[in-house]
Every structure is written in structure tokens, then in C-alpha cells.
N, C-alpha and C positions, 0 to 999 in steps of 0.2 A: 504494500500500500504506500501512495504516495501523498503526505500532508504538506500542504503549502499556508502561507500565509500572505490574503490577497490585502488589497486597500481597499476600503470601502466608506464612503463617504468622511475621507481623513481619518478611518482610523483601524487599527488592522484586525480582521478577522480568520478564522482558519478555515480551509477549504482541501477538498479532495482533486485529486490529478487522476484522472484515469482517461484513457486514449488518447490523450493530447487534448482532454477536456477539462474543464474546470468547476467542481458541484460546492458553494459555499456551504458548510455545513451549519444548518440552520434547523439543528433538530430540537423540537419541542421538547423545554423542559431538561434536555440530558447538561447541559452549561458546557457547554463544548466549544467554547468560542477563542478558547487561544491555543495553541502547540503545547503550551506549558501544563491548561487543565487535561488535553490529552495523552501527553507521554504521563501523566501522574494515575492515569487511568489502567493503565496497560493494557493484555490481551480482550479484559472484556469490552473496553470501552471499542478498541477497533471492531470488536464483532456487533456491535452496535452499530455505529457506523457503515462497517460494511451492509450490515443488512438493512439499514434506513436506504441507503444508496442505493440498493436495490430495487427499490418502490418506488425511485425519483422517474419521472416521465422524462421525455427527452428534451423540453423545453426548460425544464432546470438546469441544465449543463449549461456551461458559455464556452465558448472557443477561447482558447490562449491570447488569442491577440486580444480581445475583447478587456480580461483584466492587468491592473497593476500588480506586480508581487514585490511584498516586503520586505524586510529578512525574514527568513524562514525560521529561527526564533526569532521574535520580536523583542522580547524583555527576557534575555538569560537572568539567570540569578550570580553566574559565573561563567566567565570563560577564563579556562586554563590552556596556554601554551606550552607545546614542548618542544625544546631544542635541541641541536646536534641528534636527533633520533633517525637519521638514516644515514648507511654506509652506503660503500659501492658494490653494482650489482657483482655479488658472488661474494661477499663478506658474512661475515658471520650470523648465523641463525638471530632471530627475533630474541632477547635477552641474554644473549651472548658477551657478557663484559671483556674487553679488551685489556690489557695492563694499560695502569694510568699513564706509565712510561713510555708505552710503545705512541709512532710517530702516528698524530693524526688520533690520538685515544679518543674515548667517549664517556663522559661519566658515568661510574659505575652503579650511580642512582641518576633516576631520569629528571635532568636541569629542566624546571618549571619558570615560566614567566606567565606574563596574565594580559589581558587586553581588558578595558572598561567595557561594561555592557552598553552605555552610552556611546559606542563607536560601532554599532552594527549597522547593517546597511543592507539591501535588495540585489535580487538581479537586477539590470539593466542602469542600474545609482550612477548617478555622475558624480564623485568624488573629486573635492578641491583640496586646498588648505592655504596655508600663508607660507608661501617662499620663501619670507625672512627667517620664518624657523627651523626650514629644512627643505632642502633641495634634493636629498639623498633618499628616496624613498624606493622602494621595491616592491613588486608584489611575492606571495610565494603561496603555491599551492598547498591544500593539507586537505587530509581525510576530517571531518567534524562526527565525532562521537557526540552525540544527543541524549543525555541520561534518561534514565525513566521511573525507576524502581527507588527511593533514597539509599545508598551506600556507604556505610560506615563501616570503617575496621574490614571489609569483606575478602576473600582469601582470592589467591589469581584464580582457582577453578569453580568458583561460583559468581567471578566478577561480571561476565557477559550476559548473566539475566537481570541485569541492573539495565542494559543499555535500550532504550525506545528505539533509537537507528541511529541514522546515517545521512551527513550532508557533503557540500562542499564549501571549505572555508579557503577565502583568499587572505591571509595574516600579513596584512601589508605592512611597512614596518620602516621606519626613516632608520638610516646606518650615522645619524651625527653622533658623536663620541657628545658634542658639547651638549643636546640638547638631553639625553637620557642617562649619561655616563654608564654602567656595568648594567644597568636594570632594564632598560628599555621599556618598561610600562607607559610612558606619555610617546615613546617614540613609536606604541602601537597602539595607540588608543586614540589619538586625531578622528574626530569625526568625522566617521563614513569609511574607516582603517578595517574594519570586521566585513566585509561581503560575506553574507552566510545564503546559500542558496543552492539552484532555484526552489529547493523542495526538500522535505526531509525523506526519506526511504527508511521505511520499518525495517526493525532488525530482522524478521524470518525471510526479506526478499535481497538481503546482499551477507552475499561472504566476505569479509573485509581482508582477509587475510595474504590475498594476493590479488591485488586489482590495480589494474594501471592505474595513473593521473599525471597531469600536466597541465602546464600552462603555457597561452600565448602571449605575445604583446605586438596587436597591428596582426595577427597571423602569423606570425614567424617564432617557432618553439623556443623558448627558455626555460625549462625544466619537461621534462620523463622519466620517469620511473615506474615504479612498483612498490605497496604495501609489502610486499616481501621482504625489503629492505630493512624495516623497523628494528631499530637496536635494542625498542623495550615496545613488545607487545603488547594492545589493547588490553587484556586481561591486566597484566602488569602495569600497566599508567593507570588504568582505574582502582586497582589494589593498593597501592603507593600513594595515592593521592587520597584515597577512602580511609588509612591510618592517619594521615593528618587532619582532615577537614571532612564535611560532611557532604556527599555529593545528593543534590537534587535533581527534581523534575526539572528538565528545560537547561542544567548546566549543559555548558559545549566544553568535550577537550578538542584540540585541532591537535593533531599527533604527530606533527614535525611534516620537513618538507624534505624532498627531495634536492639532490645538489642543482645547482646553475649550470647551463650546458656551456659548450666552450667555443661555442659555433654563432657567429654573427645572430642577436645585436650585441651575444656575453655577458659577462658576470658584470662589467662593469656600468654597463648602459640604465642608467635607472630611468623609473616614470618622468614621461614628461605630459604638458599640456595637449590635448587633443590623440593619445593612446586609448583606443581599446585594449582590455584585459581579459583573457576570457580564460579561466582554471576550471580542468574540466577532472572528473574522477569515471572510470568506465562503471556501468550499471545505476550512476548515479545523475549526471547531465556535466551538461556546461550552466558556469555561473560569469556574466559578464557585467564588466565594468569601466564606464566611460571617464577618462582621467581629466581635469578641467584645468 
């Protein structure tokens, strides 16, 4: 199942995606009006759903182009970043620690940073900011885990029935030393820095575990890879993260990115005015965003 989050008269509500249709979910009574009241829901509330949907005639559906979509959470409670969480392809399995000494290591607990919930954004968002604070900006693709179930303390072999699904987060992220120094939280939180989209994917219709994604800028690739590569597996970042803090309905972790390829426009070439951005995850869509 696919949940989206449309606009609707300025303000956002949840909707269902099926054939390239779009059914606002507008079921009497069940309070089903944000991603957050339904990932808190779980397996019954989608079989609610599904079967409301069922019954809908065909003049409740709209076509794609017809609505706005939001970000696909609208109000996280959290979102947690992770960094350095991908090698290169053929590197070591998913939680495989490296010696801190050897060249290129990775932490042997997975380095957390955070984006404000105030910086999420839509497909289709045109994204600005103020030049004077940072010129250095990138985007970078990532898998979006979408919690479900709350998570506390939970063990890595029971951490995946915690998860509602699956999005695409673009974790854009200014590279100025001066403006964030070691922490990078303001340097990822810039309004409109979080693209979460276009839709979220229930956990029972993606395997996350090895699924390509990538990003373009203007059409031309700057990152591919593979979920394979993860140095600290989905079970693992939500285990890790669930002894410290408490995970809820509607948090997002975005689970690190893929390297920067080395092939024209490269690693060096950041966002400018007038790029398209389009980070796309296979089974999940492309999420795009126009740079101002």
C-alpha cells in the first residue's frame, strides 16, 4: 500500500496511491487524516482502509496530476540521520565493523545526526535559502524508514515490526565548516532541506534490504548504489537508536547515503539556482526537487 500526503485547501491530509490514482482518505469516523494517526495504527488500520477503498466508486479517485503532494510525513516527531553508513560495493556485510585504524574506517556504533522537523518539504518543493549562509549545499539520497509501532530498548530481531514502511528522503545538507562546525544540525535543517517523498510504501510491499537508489541533478547521475551496502542494518539503526531514545509513530530515520560518483558534474559540483533534483529508491518512486 501506498500512503501519501496531499494538500488540501492549505493544509495537508492523507491519501491513498493506487494505479497512479489518488483516493483522499476520508473515512467516517476512523481519524485517519494524517500518516502519523496511521503508521500509529498498524496492520488493522490499513485493512480498514484497504477495505473502505474498496467500496470507493470510481469518481473518488483523482489523477496524479490533478493533486499537490506534501511531504509524505508532514509533522515527524523526529528525524534521525545516519552517516558514513555505506561502503563500497563488495565491502563488508551490513554490521560488519571495520578496525577504527584501518584506512577509510567507519564507526563502530552508527554516527547519528538529526534534521529539524521544520525542514521537511514535498515532491515537486522548490527549495531556496540565503546565499550569504551557505553556498555549499548538496543533495544526497537515502532510504526513509517510517516508524510505526513505538520502540524502546527493542532487540535487532524484533526491530522491523516496529517499522510502518518506507520513503525517499533527499538529506540535503550545506558542507560550510563555519556555518554548523562538527554537528551539522542547522546545516541540515534550512527550510525545505528534508524532501520526504513522493509517498510512503508499507512495510509488507518492499524488501529494503537490497534495493537500488540514486540521485540526479539536471538528469545526469551523482550517486548509485545499493541498500546492500549499509554498514549498520535497518534492524541495527533502529535497535541502537531505541536504547537511547524513544522511537515513535511518524519518526523518519534516513539510513545514510550512498558515495558521490566521480563522473561529470562530481563530488565537487554543489546545488545551484535553477537544478532539478530528482533521488529516486527502486520499488519506491522518484522524489523531485526544484532548486531556487
Amino acid at each position: 500500500m501506498r500512503i501519501a500526503t496531499i494538500v488540501e485547501d492549505g493544509a495537508p491530509a492523507a491519501a491513498l496511491v493506487r494505479d497512479g490514482r489518488v483516493l483522499p482518505l476520508q473515512i467516517p469516523g476512523a481519524g485517519l487524516d494524517s500518516l502519523r494517526a496511521i503508521a500509529a495504527g498498524g496492520g488493522a488500520v490499513l485493512a480498514t482502509i484497504r477495505d473502505w477503498a474498496d467500496t470507493q466508486p470510481e469518481a473518488a479517485y483523482r489523477s496524479m496530476e490533478n493533486v499537490e503532494l506534501g511531504p509524505a510525513v508532514p509533522h515527524p516527531g523526529a528525524i534521525y540521520t545516519i552517516g558514513l553508513n555505506y561502503g563500497a560495493p563488495g565491502a563488508a556485510a551490513p554490521g560488519a565493523a571495520a578496525p577504527t585504524s584501518a584506512p577509510g574506517a567507519h564507526p563502530e556504533r552508527p554516527l547519528v545526526y538529526a534534521k529539524l522537523p521544520s525542514s521537511v518539504s514535498g515532491h515537486g518543493a522548490v527549495v531556496s535559502w540565503d546565499r550569504s549562509l551557505t553556498a555549499n549545499v548538496d543533495a544526497e539520497v537515502e532510504l526513509g524508514v517510517v516508524i510505526g509501532a513505538p520502540a524502546t530498548a527493542v532487540e535487532v530481531d524484533a526491530a522491523m515490526a516496529h517499522i510502518f514502511g518506507y520513503t525517499c528522503v533527499n538529506d540535503m545538507s550545506s558542507r560550510d565548516p563555519w556555518l554548523d562546525g562538527d554537528q551539522w544540525l542547522l546545516g541540515k535543517s534550512l527550510a525545505g532541506f528534508c524532501p520526504i517523498g513522493p509517498w510512503v510504501v508499507t512495510r509488507d510491499e518492499l524488501k529494503p534490504e537490497d534495493v537500488r537508489l540514486g540521485c540526479t541533478v539536471n538528469g545526469a547521475p551523482i550517486q548509485d548504489g545499493s541498500t546492500a551496502q549499509m554498514r549498520h542494518g535497518i534492524p541495527e539503526l533502529i535497535a541502537y537508536l531505541s536504547r537511547h531514545v524513544t522511537l515513535g509513530p511518524g519518526d523518519v530515520i534516513a539510513t545514510g547515503t550512498p558515495a558521490r560518483l566521480l563522473a561529470p558534474p562530481g563530488p565537487d559540483r554543489h546545488l545551484e539556482r535553477g537544478d532539478v533534483v530528482t533521488a529516486w529508491i527502486e520499488g519506491i518512486g522518484e522524489l523531485t526537487t526544484t532548486i531556487d
